[in-house]
DOKOLBA-745200 format. One record per residue (C-alpha): residue in three letters; residue number from 1; x, y, z. Coordinates in steps of 0.25 Angstrom, whole numbers, always signed. Layout:
<figus>
+--------+-----+-------+-------+-------+
| residu | num |     u |     v |     w |
+--------+-----+-------+-------+-------+
|    ALA | NUM |     X |     Y |     Z |
...
+--------+-----+-------+-------+-------+
</figus>
This chain:
<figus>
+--------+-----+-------+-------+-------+
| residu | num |     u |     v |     w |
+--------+-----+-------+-------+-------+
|    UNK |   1 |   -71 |   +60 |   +72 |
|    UNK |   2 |   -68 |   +64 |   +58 |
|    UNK |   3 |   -71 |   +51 |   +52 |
|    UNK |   4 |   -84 |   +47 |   +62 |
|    UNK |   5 |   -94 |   +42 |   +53 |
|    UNK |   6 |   -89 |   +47 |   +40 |
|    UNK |   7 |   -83 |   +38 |   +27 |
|    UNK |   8 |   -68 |   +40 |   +27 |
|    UNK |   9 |   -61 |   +40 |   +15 |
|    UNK |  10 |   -45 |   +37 |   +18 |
|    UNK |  11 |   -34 |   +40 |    +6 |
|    UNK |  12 |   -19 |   +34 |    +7 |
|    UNK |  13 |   -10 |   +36 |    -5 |
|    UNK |  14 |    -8 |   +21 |    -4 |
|    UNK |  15 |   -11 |    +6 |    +3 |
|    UNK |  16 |    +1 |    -2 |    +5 |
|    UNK |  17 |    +1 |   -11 |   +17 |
|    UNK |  18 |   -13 |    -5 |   +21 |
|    UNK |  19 |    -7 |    -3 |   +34 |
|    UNK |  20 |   -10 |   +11 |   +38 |
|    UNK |  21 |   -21 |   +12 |   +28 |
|    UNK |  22 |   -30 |    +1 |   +38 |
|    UNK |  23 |   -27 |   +10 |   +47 |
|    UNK |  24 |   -29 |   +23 |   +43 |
|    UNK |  25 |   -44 |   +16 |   +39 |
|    UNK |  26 |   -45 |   +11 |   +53 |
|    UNK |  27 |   -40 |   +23 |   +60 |
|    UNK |  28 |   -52 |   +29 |   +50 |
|    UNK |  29 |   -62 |   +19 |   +55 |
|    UNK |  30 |   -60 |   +21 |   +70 |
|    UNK |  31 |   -65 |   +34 |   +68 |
|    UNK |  32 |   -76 |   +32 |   +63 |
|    UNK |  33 |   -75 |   +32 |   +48 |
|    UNK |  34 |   -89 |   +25 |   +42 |
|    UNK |  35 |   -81 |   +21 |   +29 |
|    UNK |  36 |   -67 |   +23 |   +26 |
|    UNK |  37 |   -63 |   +21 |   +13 |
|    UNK |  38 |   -46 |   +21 |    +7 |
|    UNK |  39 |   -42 |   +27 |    -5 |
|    UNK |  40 |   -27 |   +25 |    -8 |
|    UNK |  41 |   -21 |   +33 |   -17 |
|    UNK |  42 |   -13 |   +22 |   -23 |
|    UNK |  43 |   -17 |    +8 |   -31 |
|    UNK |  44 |   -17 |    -3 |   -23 |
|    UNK |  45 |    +0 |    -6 |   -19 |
|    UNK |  46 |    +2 |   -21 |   -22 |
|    UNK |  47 |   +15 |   -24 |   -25 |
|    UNK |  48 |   +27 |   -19 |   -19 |
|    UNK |  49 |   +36 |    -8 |   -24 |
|    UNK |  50 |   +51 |   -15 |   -28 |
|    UNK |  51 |   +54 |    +0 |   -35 |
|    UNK |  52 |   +61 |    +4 |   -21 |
|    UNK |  53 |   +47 |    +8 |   -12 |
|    UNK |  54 |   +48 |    -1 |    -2 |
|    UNK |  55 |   +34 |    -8 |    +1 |
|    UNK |  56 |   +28 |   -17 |    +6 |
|    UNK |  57 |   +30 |   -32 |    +3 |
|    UNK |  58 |   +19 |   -36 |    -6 |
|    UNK |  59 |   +13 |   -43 |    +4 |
|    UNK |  60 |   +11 |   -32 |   +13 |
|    UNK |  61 |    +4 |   -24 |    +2 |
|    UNK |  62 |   -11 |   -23 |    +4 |
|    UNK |  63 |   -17 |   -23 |    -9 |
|    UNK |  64 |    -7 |   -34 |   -13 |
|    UNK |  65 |   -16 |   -46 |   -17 |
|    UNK |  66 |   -28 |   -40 |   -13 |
|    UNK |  67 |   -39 |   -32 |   -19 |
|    UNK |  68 |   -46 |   -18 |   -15 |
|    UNK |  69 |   -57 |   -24 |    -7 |
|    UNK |  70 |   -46 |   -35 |    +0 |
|    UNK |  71 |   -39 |   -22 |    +3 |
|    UNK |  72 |   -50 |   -13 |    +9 |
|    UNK |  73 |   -56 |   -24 |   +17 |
|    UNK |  74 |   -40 |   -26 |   +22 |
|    UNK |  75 |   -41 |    -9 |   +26 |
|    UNK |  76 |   -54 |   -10 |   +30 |
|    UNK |  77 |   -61 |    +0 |   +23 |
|    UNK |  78 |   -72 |    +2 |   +16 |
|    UNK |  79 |   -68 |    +7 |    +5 |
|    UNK |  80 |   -56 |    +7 |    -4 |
|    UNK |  81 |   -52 |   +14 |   -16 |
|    UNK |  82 |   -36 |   +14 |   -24 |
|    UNK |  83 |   -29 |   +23 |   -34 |
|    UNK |  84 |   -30 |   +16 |   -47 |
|    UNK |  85 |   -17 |   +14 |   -53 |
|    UNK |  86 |   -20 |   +20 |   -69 |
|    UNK |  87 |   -25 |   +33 |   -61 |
|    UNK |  88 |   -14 |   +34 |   -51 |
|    UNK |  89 |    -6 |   +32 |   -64 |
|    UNK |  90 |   -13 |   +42 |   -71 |
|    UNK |  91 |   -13 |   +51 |   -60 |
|    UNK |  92 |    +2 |   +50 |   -60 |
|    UNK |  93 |    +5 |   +52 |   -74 |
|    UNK |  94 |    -2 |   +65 |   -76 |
|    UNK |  95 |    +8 |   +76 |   -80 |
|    UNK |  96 |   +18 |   +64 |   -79 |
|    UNK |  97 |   +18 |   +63 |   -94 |
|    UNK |  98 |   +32 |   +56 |   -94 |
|    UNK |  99 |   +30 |   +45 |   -85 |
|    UNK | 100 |   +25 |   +33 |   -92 |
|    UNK | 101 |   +23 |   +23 |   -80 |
|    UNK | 102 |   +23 |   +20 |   -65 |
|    UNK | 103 |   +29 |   +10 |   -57 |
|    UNK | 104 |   +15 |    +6 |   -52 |
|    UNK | 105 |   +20 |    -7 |   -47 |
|    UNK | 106 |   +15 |    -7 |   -33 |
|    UNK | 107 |    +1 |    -5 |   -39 |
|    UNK | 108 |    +3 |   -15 |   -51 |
|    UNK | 109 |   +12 |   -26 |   -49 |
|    UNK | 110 |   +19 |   -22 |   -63 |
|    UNK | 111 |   +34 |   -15 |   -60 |
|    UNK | 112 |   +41 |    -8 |   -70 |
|    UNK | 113 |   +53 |   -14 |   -70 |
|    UNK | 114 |   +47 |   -27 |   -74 |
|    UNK | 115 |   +57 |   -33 |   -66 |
|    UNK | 116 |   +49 |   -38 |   -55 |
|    UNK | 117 |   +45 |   -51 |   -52 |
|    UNK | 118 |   +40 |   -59 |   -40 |
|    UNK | 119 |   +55 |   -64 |   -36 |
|    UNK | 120 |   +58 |   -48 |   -35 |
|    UNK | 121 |   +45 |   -46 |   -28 |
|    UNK | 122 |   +47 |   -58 |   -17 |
|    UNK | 123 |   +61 |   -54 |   -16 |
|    UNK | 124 |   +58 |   -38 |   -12 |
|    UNK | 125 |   +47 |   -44 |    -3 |
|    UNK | 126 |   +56 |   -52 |    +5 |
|    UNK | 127 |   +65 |   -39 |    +7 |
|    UNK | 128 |   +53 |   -29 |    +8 |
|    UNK | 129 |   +43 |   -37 |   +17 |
|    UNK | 130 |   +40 |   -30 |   +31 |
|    UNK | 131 |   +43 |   -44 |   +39 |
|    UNK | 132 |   +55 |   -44 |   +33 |
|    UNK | 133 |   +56 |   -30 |   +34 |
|    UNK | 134 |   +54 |   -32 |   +50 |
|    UNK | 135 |   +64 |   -45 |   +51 |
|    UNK | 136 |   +76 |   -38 |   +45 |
|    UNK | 137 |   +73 |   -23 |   +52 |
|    UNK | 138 |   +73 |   -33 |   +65 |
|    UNK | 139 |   +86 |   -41 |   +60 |
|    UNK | 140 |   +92 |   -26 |   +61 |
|    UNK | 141 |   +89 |   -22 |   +71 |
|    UNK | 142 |   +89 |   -33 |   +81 |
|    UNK | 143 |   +76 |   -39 |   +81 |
|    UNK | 144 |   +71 |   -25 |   +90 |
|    UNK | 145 |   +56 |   -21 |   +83 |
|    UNK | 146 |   +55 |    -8 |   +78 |
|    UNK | 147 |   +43 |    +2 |   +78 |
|    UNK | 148 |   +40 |   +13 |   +75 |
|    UNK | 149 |   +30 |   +21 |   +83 |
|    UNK | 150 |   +24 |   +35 |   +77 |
+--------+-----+-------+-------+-------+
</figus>
């Protein structure tokens, strides 16, 4: 009843797959939300993190390849809005006066090793992919599905 009628404006510290975030906008829909609009905390993740987070494949990313309006269409909402990266930047440099960069990679495409190419990137995707994730957790475990039920 809390969202009857009213616009709705949802805050996650970041889209990734944009699984929960569809529906965590639906779930706001079904009760009635006039508008619902997403803010993320976060640039838009699309590349993958090869500095030890373990993420998504590229593919699975949901602003990878797409554009804010692809992804709000995708989410189904009616607004969308992301952190900019000079400000998160900015944000994260204030009283930080020793630090002189970040590994923004995920957001940018440019890792600081500037060692990575797309041979690295294909090879981490093989390794990192959920299908493939799936595949070899069923090879251990004798082709029984697992899941998790909260």
């Amino acid at each position: 009843m809390e969202f009857k009628g009213k616009n709705v404006l949802l805050v996650d510290d970041s889209i990734v797959r944009g699984t929960t975030s569809k529906q965590i906008i639906q779930m706001a829909r079904e009760a009635g939300a006039n508008k619902v609009y997403f803010a993320s905390a976060a640039p838009p993740v699309r590349y993958p993190n090869v500095y030890g987070i373990d993420m998504p494949s590229v593919k699975e990313l949901l602003a990878h390849q797409h554009n804010d309006e692809e992804i709000s269409k995708k989410l189904d909402v009616d607004w969308l809005v992301y952190q900019d990266l000079e400000d998160l930047i900015k944000a994260a440099s204030k009283g930080n006066l020793g630090i002189k960069t970040f590994d923004t990679s995920c957001f940018n495409g440019d890792y600081v090793t500037g060692s990575v190419d797309n041979a690295y990137l294909n090879r981490i995707e093989s390794q990192r992919a959920d299908n493939v994730k799936q595949s070899q957790n069923k090879e251990r475990i004798g082709g029984i599905d697992l899941h998790n039920a909260i």
